[in-house]
Backbone as a chain_set.jsonl record, in Angstrom:
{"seq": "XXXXXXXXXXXXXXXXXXXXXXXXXXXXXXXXXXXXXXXXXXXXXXXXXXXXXXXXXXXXXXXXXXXXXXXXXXXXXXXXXXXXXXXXXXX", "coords": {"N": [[17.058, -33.321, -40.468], [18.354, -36.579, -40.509], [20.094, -38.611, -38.631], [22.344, -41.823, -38.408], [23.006, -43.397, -35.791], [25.082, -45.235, -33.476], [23.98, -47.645, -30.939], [24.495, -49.181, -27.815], [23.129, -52.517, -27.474], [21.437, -53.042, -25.06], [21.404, -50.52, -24.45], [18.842, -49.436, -26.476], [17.526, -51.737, -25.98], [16.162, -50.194, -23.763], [15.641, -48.209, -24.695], [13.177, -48.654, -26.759], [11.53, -49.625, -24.261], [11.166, -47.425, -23.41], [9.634, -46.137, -24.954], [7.59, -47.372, -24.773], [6.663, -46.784, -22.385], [6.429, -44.362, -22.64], [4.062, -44.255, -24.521], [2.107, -45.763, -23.297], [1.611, -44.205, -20.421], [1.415, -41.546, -21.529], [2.521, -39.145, -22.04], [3.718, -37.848, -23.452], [2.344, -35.032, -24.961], [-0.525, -35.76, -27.606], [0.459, -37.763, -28.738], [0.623, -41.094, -29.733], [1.482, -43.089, -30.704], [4.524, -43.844, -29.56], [7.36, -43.56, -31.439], [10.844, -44.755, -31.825], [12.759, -43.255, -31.969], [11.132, -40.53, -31.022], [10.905, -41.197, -29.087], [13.943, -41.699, -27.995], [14.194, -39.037, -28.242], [13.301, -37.289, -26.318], [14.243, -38.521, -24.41], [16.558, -37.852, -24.609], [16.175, -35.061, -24.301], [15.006, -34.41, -21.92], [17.207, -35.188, -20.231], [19.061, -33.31, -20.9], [17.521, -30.929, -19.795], [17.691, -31.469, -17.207], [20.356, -31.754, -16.349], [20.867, -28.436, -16.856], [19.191, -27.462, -15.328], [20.177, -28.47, -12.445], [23.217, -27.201, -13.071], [21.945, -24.311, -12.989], [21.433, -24.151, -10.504], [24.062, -24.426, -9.397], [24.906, -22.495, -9.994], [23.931, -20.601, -8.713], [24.442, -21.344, -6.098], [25.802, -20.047, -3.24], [25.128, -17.375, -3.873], [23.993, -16.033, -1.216], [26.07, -15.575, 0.122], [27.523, -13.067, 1.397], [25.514, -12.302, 2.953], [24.361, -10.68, 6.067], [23.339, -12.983, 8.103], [22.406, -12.979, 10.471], [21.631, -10.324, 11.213], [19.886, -9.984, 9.212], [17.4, -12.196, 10.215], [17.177, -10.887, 12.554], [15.933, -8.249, 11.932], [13.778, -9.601, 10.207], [12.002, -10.472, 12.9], [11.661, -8.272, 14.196], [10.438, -6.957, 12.633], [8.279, -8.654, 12.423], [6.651, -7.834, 15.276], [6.227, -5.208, 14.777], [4.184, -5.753, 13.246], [1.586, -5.041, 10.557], [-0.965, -5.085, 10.606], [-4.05, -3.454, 10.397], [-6.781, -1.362, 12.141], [-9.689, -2.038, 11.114], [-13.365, -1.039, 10.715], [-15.927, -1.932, 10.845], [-18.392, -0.159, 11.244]], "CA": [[18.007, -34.252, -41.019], [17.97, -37.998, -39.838], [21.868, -39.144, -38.619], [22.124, -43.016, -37.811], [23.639, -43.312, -34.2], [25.179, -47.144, -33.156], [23.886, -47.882, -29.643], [24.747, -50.826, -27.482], [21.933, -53.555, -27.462], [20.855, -53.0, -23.767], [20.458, -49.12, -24.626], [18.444, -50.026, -27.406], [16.051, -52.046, -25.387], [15.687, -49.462, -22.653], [14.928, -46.712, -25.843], [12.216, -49.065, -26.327], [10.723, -50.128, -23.719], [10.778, -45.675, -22.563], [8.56, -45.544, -25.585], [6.543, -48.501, -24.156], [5.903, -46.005, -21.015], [5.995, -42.856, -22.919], [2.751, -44.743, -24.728], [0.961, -45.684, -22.134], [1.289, -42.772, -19.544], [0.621, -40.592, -22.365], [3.632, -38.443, -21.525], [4.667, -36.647, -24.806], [0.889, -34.966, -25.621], [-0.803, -35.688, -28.989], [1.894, -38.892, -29.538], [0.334, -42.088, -29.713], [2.652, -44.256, -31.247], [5.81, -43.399, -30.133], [8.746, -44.115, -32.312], [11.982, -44.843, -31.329], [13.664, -41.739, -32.681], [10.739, -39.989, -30.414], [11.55, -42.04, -26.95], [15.09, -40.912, -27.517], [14.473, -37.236, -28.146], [12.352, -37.178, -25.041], [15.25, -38.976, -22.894], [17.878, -37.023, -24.064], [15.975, -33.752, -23.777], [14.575, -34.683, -20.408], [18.246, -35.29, -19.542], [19.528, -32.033, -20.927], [16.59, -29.989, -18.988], [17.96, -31.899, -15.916], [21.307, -31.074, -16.368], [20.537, -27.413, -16.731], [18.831, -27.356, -13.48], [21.823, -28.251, -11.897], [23.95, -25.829, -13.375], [21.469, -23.176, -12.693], [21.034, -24.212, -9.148], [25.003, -24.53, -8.586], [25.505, -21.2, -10.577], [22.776, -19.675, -7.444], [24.56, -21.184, -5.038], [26.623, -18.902, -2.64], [24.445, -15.86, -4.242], [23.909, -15.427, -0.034], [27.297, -15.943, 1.169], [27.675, -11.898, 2.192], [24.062, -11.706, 3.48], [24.335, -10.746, 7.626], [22.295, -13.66, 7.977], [21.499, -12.75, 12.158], [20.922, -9.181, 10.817], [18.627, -10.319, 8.472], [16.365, -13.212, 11.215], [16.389, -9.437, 13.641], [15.089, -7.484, 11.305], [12.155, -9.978, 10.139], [11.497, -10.776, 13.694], [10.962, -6.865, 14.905], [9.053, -6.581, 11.345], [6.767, -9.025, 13.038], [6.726, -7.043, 15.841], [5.234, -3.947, 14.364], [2.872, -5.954, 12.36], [0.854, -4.557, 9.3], [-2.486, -4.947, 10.851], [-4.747, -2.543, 10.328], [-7.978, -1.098, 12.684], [-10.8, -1.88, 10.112], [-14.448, -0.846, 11.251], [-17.933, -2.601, 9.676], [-19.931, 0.503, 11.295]], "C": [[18.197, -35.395, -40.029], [20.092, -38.269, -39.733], [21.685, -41.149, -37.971], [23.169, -42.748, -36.66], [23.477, -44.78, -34.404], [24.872, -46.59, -31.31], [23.759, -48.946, -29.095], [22.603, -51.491, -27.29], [20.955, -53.15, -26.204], [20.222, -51.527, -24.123], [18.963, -49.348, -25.66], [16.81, -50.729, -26.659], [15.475, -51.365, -24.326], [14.982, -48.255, -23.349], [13.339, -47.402, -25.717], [11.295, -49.38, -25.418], [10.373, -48.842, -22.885], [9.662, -45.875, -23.523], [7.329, -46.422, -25.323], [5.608, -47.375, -23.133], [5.094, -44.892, -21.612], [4.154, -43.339, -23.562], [1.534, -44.627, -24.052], [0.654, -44.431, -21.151], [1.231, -41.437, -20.657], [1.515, -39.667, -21.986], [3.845, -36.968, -22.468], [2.881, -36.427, -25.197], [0.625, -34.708, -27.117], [-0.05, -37.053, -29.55], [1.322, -40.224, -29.127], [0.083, -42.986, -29.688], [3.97, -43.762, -31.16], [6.854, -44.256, -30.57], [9.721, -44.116, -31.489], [12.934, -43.718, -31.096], [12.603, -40.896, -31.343], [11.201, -39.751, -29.317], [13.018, -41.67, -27.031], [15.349, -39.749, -27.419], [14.189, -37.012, -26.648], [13.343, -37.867, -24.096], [16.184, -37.987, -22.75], [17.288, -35.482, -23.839], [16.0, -33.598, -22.353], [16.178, -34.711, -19.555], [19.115, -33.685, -19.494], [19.073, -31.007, -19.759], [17.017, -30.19, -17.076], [19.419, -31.132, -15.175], [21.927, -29.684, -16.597], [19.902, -26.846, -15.368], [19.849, -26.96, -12.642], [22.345, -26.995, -12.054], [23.192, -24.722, -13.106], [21.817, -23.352, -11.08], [22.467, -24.005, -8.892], [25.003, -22.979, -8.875], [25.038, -20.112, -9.034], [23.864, -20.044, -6.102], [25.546, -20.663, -4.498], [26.379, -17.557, -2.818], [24.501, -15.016, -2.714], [24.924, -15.287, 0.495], [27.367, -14.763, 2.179], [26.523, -11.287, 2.755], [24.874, -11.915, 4.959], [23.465, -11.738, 7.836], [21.653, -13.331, 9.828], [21.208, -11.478, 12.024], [19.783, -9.489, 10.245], [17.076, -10.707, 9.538], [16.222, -11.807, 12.122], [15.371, -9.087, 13.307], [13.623, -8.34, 10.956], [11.663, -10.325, 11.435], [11.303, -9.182, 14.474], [10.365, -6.579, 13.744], [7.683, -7.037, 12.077], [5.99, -8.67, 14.15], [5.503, -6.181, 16.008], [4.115, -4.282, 13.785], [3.177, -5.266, 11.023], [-0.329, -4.806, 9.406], [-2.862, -3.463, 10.339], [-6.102, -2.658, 11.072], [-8.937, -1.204, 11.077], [-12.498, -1.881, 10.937], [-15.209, -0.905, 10.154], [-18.535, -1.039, 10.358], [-20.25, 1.258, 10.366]], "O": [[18.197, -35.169, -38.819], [20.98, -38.111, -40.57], [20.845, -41.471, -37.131], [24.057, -41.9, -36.75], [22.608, -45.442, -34.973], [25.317, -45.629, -30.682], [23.033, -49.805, -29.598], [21.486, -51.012, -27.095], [19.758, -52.96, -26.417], [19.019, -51.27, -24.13], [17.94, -49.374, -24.977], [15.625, -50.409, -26.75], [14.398, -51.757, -23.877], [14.101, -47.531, -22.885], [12.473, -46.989, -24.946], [10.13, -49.417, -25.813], [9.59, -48.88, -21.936], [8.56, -45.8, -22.978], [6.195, -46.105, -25.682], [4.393, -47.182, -23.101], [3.937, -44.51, -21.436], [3.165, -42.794, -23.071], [0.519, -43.931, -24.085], [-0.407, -43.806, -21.157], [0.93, -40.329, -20.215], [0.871, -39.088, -21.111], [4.018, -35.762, -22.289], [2.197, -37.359, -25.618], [1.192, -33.855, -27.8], [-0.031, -37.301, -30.755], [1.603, -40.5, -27.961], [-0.787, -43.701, -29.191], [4.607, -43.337, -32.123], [7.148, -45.383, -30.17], [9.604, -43.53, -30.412], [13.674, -43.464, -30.145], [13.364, -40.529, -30.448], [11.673, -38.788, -28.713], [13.425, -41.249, -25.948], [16.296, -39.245, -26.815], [15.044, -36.509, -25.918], [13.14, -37.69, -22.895], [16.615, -37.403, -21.756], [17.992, -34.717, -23.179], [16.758, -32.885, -21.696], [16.274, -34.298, -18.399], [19.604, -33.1, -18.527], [19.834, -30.411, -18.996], [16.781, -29.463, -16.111], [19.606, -30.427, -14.184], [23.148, -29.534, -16.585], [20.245, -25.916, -14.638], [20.288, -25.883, -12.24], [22.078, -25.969, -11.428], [23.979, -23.797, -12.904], [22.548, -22.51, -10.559], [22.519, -23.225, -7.942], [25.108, -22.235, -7.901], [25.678, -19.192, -8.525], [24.092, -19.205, -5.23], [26.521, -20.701, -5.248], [27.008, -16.654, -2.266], [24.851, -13.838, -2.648], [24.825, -14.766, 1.606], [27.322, -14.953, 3.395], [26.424, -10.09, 3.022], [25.692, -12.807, 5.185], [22.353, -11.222, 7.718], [20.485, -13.526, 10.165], [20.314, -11.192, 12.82], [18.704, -9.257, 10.791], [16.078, -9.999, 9.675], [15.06, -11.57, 12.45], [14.251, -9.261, 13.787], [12.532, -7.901, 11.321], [10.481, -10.619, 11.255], [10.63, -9.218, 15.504], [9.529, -5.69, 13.908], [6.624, -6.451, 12.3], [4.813, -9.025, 14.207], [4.484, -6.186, 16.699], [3.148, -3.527, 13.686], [4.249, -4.984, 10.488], [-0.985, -4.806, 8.364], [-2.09, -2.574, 9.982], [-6.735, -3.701, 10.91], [-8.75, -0.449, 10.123], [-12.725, -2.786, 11.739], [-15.254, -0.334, 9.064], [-19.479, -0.73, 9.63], [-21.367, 1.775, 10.347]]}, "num_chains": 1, "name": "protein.A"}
């Protein structure tokens, strides 16, 4: 289902002139000729997908807060220590 949307003039020529790019750099694959209606799906998705990021990334952050973090740097530095070599013999 098609809805008309009013958008100021300036937006308008920036819709256009995305689908100018999206064109040329061949962006959206299989799309040719893009339409107007296209170049805005493709902004505002692209914006959504952005703004999901975010929110994932803030949601993560402080996940470490209660890590020992100088427990932790010990332990992988006497891991490296011991290794995980192994004696391997060609005879």
């Amino acid at each position: 289902m098609l809805k008309a949307v009013k958008i100021p003039e300036e937006a308008y020529k920036d819709a256009k002139r995305l689908g100018k790019v999206l064109e040329e750099e061949k962006t959206i694959a299989g799309i040719y000729n893009v339409t107007l209606s296209a170049a805005i799906s493709f902004a505002l998705n692209r914006t959504l997908e952005e703004l999901e990021k975010k929110r994932r990334f803030r949601a993560a952050a402080g996940g470490w807060k209660d890590v020992d973090t100088d427990k932790m740097i010990k332990e992988i530095y006497e891991g490296r220590k011991t290794g995980t070599k192994w004696d391997i013999s060609f005879d």
